[in-house]
Biopython code that builds the backbone (N, CA, C, O; Angstrom):
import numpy as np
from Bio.PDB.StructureBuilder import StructureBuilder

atoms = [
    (1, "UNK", "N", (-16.201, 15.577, 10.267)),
    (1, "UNK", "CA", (-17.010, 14.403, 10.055)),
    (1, "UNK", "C", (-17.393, 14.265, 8.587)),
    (1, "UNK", "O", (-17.495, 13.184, 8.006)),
    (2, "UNK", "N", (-17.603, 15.513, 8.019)),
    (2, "UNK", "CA", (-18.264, 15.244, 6.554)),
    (2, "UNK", "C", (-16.657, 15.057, 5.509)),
    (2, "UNK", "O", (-16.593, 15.092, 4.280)),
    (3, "UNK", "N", (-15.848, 14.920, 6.204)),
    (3, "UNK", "CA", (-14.702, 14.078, 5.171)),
    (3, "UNK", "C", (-14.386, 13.181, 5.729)),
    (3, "UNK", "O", (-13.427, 12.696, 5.128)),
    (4, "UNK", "N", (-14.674, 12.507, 6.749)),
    (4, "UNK", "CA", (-14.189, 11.255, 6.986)),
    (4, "UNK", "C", (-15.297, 10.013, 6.158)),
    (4, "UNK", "O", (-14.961, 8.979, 5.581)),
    (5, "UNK", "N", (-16.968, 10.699, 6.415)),
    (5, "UNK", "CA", (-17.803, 10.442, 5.416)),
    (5, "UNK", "C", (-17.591, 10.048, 4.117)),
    (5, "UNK", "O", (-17.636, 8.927, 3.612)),
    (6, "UNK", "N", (-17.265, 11.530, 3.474)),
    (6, "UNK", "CA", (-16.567, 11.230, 2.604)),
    (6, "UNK", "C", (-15.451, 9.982, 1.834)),
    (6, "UNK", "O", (-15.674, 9.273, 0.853)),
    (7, "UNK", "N", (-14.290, 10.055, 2.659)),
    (7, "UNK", "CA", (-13.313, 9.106, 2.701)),
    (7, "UNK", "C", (-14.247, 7.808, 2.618)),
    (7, "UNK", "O", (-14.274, 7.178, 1.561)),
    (8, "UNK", "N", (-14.978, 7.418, 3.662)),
    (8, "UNK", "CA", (-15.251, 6.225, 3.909)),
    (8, "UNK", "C", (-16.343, 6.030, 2.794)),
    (8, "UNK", "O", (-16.299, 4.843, 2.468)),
    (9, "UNK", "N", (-17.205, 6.627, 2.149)),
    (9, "UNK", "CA", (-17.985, 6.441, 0.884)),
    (9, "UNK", "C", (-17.075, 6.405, -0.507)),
    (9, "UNK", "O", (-17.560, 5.811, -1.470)),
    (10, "UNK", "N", (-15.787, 7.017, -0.632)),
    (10, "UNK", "CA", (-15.012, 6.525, -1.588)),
    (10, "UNK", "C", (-14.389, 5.161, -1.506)),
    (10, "UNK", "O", (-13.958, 4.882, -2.625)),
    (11, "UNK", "N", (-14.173, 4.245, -0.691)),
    (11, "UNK", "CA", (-13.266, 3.514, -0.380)),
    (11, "UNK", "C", (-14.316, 2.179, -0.044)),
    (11, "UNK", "O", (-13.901, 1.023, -0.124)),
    (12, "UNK", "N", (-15.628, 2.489, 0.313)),
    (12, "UNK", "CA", (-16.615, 1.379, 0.421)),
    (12, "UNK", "C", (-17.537, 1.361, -1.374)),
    (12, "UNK", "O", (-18.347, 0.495, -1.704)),
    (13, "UNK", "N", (-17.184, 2.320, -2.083)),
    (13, "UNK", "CA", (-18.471, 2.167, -3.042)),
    (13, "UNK", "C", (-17.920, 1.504, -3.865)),
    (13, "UNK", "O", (-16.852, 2.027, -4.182)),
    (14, "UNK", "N", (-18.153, 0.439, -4.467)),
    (14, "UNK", "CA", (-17.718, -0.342, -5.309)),
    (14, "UNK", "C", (-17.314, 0.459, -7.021)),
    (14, "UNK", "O", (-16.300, 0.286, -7.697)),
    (15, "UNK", "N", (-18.677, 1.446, -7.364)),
    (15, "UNK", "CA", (-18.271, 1.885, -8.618)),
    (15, "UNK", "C", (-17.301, 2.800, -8.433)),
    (15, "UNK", "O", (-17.455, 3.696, -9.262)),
    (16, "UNK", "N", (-16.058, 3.065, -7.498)),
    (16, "UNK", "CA", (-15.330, 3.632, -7.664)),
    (16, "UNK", "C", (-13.728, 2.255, -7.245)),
    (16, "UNK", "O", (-12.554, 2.598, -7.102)),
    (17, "UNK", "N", (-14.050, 1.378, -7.189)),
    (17, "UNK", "CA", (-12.820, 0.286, -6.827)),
    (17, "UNK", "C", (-11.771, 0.400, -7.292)),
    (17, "UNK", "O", (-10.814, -0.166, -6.764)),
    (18, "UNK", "N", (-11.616, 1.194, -8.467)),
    (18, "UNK", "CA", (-10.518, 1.119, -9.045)),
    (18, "UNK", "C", (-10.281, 2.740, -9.658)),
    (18, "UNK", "O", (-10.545, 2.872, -10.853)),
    (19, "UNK", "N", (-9.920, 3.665, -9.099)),
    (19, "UNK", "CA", (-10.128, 5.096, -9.178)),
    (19, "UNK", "C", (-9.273, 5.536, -7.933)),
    (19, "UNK", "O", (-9.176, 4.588, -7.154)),
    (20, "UNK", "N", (-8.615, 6.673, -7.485)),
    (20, "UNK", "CA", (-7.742, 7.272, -7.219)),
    (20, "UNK", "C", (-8.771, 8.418, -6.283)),
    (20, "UNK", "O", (-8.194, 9.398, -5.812)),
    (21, "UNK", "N", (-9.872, 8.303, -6.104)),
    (21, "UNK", "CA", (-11.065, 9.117, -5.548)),
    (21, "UNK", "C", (-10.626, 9.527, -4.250)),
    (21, "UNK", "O", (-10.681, 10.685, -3.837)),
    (22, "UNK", "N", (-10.304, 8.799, -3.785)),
    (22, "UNK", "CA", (-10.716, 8.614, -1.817)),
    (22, "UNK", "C", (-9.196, 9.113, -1.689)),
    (22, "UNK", "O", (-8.624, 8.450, -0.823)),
    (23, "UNK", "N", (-8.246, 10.210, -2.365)),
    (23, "UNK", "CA", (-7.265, 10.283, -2.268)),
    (23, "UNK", "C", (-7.423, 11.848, -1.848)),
    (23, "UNK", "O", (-6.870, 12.123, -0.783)),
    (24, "UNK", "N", (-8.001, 12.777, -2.424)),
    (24, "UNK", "CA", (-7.961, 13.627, -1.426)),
    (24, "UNK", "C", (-8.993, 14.134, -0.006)),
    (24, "UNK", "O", (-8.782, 15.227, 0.519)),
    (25, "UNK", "N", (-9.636, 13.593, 0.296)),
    (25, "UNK", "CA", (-9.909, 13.402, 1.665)),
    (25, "UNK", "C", (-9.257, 12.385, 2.392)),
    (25, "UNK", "O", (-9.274, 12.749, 3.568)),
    (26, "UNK", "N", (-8.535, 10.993, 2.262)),
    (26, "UNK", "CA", (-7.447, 10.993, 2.662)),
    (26, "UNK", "C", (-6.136, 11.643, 3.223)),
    (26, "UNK", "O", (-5.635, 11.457, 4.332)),
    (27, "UNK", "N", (-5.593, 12.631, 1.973)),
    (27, "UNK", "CA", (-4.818, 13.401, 2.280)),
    (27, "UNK", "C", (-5.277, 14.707, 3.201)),
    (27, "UNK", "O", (-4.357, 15.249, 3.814)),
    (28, "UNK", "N", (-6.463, 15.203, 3.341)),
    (28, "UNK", "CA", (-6.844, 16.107, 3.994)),
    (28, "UNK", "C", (-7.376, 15.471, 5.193)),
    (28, "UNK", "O", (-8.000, 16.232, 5.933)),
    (29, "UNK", "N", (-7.291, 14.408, 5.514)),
    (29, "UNK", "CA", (-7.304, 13.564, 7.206)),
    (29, "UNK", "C", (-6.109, 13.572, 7.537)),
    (29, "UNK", "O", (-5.762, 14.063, 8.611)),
    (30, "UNK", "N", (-5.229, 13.019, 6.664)),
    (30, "UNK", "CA", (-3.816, 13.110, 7.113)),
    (30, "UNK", "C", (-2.894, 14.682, 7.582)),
    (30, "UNK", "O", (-1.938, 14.897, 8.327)),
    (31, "UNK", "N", (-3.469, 15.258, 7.006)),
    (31, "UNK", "CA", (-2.909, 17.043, 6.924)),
    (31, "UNK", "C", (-3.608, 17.392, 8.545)),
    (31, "UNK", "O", (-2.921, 17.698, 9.520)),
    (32, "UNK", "N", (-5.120, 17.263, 8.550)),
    (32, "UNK", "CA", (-5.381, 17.377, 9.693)),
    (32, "UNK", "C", (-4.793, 16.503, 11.490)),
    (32, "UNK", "O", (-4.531, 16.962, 12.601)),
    (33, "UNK", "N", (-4.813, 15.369, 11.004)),
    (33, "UNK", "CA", (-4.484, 14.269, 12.124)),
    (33, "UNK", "C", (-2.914, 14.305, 12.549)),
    (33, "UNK", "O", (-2.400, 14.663, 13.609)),
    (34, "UNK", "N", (-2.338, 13.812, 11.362)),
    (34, "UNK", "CA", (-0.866, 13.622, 11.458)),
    (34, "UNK", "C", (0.176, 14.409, 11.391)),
    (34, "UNK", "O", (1.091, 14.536, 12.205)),
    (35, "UNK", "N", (-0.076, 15.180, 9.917)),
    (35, "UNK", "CA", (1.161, 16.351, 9.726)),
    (35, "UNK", "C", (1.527, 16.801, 10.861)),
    (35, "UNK", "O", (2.681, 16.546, 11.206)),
    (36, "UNK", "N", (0.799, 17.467, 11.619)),
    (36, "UNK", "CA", (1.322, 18.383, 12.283)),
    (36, "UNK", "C", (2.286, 17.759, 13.804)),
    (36, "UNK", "O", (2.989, 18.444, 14.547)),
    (37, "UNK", "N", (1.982, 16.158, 13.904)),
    (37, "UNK", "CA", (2.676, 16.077, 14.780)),
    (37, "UNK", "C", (3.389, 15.225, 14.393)),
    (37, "UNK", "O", (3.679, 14.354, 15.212)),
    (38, "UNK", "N", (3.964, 15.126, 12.988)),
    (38, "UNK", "CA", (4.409, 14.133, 11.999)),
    (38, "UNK", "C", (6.622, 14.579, 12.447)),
    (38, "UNK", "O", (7.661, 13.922, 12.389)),
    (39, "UNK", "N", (6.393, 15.458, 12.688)),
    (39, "UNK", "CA", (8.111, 15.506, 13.268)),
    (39, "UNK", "C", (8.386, 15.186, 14.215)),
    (39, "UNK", "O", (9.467, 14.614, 14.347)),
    (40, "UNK", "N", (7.343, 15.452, 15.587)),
    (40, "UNK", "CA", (7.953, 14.903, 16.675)),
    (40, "UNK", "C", (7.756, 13.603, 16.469)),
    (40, "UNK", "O", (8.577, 12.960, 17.123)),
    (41, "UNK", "N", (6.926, 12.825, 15.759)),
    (41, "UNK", "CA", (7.130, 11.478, 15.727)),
    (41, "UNK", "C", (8.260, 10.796, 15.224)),
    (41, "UNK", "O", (8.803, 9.949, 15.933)),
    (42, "UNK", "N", (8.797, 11.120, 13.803)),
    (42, "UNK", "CA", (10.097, 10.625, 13.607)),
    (42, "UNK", "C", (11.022, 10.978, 14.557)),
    (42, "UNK", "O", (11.799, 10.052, 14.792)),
    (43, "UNK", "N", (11.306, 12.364, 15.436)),
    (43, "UNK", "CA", (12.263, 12.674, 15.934)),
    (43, "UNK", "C", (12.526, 11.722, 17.107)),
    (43, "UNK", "O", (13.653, 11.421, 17.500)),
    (44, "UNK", "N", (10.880, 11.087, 17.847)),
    (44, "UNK", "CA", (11.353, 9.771, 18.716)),
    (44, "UNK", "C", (11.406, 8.788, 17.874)),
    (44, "UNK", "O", (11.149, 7.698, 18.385)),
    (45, "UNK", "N", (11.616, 8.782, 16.909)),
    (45, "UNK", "CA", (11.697, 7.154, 16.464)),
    (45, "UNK", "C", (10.215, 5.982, 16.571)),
    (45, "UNK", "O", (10.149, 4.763, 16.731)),
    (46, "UNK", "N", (9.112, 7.118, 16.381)),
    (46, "UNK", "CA", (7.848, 6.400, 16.684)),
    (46, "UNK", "C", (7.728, 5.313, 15.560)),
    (46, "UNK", "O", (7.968, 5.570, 14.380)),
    (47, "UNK", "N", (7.415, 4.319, 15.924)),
    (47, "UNK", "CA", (6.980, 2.847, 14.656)),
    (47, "UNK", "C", (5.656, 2.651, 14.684)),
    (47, "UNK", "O", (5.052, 2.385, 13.645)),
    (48, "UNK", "N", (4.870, 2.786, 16.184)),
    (48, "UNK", "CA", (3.250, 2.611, 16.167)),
    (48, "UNK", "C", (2.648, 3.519, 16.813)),
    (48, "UNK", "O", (2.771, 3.791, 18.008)),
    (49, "UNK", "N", (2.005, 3.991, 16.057)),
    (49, "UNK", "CA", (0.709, 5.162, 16.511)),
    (49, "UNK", "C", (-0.823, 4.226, 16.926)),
    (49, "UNK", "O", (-1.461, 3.662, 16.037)),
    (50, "UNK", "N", (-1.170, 4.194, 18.118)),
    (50, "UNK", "CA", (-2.312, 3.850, 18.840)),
    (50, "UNK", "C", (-3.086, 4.877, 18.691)),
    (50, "UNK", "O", (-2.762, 6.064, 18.691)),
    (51, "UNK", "N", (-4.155, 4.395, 18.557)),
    (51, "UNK", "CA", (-5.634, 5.862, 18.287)),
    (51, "UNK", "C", (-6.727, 5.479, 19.088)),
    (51, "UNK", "O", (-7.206, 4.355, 18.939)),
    (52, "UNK", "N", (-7.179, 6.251, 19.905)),
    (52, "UNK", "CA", (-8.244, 5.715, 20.344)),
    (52, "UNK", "C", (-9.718, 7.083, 19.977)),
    (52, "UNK", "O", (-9.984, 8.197, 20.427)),
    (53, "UNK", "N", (-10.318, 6.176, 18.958)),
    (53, "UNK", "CA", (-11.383, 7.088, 18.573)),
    (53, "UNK", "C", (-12.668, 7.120, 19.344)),
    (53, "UNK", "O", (-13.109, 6.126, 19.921)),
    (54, "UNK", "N", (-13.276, 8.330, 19.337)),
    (54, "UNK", "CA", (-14.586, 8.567, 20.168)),
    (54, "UNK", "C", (-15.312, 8.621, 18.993)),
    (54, "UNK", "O", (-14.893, 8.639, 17.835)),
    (55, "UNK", "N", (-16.584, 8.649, 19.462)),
    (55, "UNK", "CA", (-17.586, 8.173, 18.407)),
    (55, "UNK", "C", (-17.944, 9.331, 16.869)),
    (55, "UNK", "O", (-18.343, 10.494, 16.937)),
    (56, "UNK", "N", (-17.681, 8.640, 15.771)),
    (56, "UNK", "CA", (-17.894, 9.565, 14.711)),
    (56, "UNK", "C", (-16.780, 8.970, 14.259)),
    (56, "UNK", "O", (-16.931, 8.338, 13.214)),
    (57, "UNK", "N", (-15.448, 8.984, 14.843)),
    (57, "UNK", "CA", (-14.017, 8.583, 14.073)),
    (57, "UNK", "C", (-14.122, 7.094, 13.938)),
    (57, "UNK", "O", (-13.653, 6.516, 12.957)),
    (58, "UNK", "N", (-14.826, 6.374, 15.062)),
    (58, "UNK", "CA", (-14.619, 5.101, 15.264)),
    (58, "UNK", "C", (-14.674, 3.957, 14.145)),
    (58, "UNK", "O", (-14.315, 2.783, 14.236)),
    (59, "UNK", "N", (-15.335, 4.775, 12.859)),
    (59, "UNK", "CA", (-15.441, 4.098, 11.681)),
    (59, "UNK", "C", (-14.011, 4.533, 10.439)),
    (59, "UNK", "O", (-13.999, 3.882, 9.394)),
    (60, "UNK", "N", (-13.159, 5.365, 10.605)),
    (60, "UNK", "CA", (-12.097, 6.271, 9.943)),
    (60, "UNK", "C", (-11.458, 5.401, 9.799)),
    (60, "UNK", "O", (-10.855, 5.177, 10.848)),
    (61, "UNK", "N", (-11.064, 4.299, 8.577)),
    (61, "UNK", "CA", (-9.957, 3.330, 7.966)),
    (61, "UNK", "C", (-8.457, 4.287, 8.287)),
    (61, "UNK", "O", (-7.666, 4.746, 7.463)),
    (62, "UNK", "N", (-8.440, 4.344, 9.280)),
    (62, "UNK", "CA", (-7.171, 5.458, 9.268)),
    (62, "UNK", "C", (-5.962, 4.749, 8.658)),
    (62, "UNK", "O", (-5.204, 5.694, 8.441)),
    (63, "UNK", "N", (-5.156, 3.318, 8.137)),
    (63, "UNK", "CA", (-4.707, 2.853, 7.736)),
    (63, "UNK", "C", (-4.589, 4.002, 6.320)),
    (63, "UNK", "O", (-3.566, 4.636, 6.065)),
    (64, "UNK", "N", (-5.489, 4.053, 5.760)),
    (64, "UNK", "CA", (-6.528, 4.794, 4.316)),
    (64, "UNK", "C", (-5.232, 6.117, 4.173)),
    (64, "UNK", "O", (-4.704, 6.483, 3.123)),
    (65, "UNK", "N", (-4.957, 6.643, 5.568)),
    (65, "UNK", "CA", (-4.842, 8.032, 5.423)),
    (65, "UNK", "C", (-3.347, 8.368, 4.748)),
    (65, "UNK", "O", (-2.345, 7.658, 4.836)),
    (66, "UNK", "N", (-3.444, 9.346, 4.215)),
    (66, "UNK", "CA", (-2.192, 9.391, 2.567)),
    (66, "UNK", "C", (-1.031, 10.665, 2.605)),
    (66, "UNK", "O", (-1.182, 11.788, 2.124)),
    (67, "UNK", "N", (-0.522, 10.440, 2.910)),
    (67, "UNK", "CA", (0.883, 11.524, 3.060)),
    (67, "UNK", "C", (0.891, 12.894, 1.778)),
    (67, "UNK", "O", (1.231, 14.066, 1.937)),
    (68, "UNK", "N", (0.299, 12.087, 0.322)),
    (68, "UNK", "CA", (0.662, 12.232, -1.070)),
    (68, "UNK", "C", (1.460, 11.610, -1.758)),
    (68, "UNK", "O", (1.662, 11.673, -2.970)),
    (69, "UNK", "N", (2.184, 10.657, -0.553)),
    (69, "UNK", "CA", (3.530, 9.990, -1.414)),
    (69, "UNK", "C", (3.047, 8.851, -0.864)),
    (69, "UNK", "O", (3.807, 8.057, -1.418)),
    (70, "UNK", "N", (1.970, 7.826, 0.179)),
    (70, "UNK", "CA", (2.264, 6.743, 0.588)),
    (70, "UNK", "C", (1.272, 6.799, 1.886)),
    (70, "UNK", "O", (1.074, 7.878, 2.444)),
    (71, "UNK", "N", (0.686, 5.651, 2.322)),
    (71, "UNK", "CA", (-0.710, 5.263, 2.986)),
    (71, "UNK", "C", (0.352, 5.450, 4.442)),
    (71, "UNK", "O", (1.573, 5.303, 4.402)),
    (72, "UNK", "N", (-0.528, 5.843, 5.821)),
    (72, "UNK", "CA", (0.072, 6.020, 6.850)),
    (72, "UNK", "C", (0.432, 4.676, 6.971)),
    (72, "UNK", "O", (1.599, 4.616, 7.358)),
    (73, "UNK", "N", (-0.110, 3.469, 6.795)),
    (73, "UNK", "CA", (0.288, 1.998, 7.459)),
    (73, "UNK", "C", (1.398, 1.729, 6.501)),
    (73, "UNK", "O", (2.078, 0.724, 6.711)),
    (74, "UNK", "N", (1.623, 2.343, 5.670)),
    (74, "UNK", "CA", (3.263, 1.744, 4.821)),
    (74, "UNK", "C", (3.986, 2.732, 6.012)),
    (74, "UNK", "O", (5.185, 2.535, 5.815)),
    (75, "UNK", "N", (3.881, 3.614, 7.053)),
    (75, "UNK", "CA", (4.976, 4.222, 7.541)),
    (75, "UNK", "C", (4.648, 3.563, 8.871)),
    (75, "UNK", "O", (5.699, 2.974, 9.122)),
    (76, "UNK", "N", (3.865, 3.333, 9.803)),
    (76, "UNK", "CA", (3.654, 3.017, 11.160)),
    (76, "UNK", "C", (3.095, 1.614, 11.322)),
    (76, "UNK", "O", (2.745, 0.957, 10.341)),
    (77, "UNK", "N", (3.045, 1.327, 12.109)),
    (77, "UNK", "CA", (1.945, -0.322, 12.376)),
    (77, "UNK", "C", (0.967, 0.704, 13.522)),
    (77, "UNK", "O", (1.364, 1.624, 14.238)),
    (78, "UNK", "N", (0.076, 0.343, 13.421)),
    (78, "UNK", "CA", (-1.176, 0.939, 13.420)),
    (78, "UNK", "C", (-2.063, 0.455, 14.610)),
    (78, "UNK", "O", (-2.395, -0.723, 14.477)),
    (79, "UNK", "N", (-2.604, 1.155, 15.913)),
    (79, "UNK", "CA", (-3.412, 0.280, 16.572)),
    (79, "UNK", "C", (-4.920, 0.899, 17.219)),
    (79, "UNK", "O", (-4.846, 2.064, 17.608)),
    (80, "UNK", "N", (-5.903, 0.403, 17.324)),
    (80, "UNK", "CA", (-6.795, 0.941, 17.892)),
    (80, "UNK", "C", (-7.267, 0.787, 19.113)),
    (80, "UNK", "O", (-7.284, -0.425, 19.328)),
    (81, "UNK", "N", (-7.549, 1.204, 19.769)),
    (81, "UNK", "CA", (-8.282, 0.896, 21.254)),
    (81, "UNK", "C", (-10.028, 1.345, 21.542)),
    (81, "UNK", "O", (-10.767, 2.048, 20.853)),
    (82, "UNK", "N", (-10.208, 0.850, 22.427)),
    (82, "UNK", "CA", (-11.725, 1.533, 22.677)),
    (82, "UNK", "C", (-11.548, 2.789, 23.461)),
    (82, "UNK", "O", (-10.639, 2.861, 24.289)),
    (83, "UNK", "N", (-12.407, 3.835, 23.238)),
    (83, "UNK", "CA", (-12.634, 4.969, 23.572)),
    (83, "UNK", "C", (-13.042, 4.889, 25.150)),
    (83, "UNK", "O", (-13.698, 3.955, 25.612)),
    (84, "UNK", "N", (-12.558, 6.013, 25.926)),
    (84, "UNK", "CA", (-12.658, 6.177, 27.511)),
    (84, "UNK", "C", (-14.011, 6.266, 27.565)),
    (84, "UNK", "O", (-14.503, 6.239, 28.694)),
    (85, "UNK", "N", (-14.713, 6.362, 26.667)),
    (85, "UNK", "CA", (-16.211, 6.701, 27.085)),
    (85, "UNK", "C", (-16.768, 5.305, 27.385)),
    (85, "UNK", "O", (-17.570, 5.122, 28.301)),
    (86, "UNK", "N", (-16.254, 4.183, 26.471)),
    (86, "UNK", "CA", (-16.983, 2.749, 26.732)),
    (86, "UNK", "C", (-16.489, 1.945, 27.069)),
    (86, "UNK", "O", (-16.571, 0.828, 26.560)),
    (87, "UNK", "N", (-15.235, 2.489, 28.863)),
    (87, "UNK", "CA", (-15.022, 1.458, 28.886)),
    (87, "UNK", "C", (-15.289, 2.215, 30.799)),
    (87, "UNK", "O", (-15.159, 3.392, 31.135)),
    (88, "UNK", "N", (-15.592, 1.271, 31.496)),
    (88, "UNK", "CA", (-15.975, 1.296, 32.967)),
    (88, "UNK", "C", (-14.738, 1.624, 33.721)),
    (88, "UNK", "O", (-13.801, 0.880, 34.009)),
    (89, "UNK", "N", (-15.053, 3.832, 34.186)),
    (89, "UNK", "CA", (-13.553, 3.249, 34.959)),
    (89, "UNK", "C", (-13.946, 3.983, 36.660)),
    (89, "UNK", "O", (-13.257, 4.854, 37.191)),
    (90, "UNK", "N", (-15.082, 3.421, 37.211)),
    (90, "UNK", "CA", (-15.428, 3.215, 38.551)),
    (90, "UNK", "C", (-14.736, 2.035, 38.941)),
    (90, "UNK", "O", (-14.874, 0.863, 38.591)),
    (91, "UNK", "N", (-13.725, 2.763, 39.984)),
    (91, "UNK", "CA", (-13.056, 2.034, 40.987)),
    (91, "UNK", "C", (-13.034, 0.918, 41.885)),
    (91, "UNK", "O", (-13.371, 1.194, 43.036)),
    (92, "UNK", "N", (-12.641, -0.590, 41.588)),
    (92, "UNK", "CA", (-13.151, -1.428, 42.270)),
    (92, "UNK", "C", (-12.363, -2.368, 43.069)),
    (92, "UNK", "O", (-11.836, -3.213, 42.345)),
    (93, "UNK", "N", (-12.129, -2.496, 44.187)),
    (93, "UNK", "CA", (-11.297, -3.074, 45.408)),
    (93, "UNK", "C", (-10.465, -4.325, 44.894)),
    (93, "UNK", "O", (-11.160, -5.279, 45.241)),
    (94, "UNK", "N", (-9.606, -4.704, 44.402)),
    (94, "UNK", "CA", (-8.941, -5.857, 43.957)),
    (94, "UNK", "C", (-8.810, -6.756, 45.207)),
    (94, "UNK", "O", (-8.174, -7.775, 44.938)),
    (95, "UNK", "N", (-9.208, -6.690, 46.466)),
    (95, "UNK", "CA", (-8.835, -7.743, 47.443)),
    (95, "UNK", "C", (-9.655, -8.712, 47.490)),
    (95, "UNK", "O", (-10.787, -8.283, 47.713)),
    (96, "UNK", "N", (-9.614, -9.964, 47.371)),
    (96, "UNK", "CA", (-10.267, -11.229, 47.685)),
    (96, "UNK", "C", (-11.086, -11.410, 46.210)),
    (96, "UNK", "O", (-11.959, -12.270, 46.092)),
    (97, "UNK", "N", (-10.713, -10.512, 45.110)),
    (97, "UNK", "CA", (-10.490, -11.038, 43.874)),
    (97, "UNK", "C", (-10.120, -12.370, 43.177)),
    (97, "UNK", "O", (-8.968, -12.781, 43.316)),
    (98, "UNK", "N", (-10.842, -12.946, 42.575)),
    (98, "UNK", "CA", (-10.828, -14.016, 41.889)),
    (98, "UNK", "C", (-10.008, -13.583, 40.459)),
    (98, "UNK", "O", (-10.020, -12.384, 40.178)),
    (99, "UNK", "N", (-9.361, -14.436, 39.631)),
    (99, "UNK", "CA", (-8.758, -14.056, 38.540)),
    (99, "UNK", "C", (-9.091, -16.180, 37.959)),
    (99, "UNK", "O", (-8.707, -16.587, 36.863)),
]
sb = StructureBuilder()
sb.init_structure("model")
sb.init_model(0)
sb.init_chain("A")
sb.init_seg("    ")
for serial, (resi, resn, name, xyz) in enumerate(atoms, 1):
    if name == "N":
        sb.init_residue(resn, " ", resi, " ")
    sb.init_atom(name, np.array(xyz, "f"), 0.0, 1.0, " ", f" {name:<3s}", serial, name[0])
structure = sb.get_structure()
């Protein structure tokens, strides 16, 4: 959490807009998140990585996150979802359902 913090205070503070800052906690989100499952993804031919963050990540520009050579969204198209925690999944009878 205290580098995603990080990340996200380099990349929102204006007196740094034009500075190279938010580049290594970037890269150390990416080392953590991606690297490691960064082969089996090319090896299927992955194009979009879906994330669904629980609370704390839910703010992580993960777009942001940096190989060393290039931002994850120059390699994937990118998607988010809402987290299993906020979304209702008590079971409910679809018969005589209205749509």
């Amino acid at each position: 959490m205290k580098v995603v913090l990080r990340l996200r205070a380099h990349i929102t503070n204006p007196a740094r807009r034009y500075t190279n800052s938010y580049l290594p906690p970037a890269q150390q989100l990416y080392d953590w998140l991606i690297a490691p499952i960064s082969e089996e993804l090319e090896a299927a031919n992955i194009n979009t990585i879906l994330f669904s963050m629980d609370e704390g990540l839910r703010t992580l520009p993960i777009a942001a996150l940096h190989d060393g050579k290039q931002f994850l969204i120059e390699k994937y198209s990118l998607s988010l979802i809402p987290t299993i925690s906020l979304m209702d999944t008590r079971y409910r009878k679809l018969e005589n359902t209205q749509v």
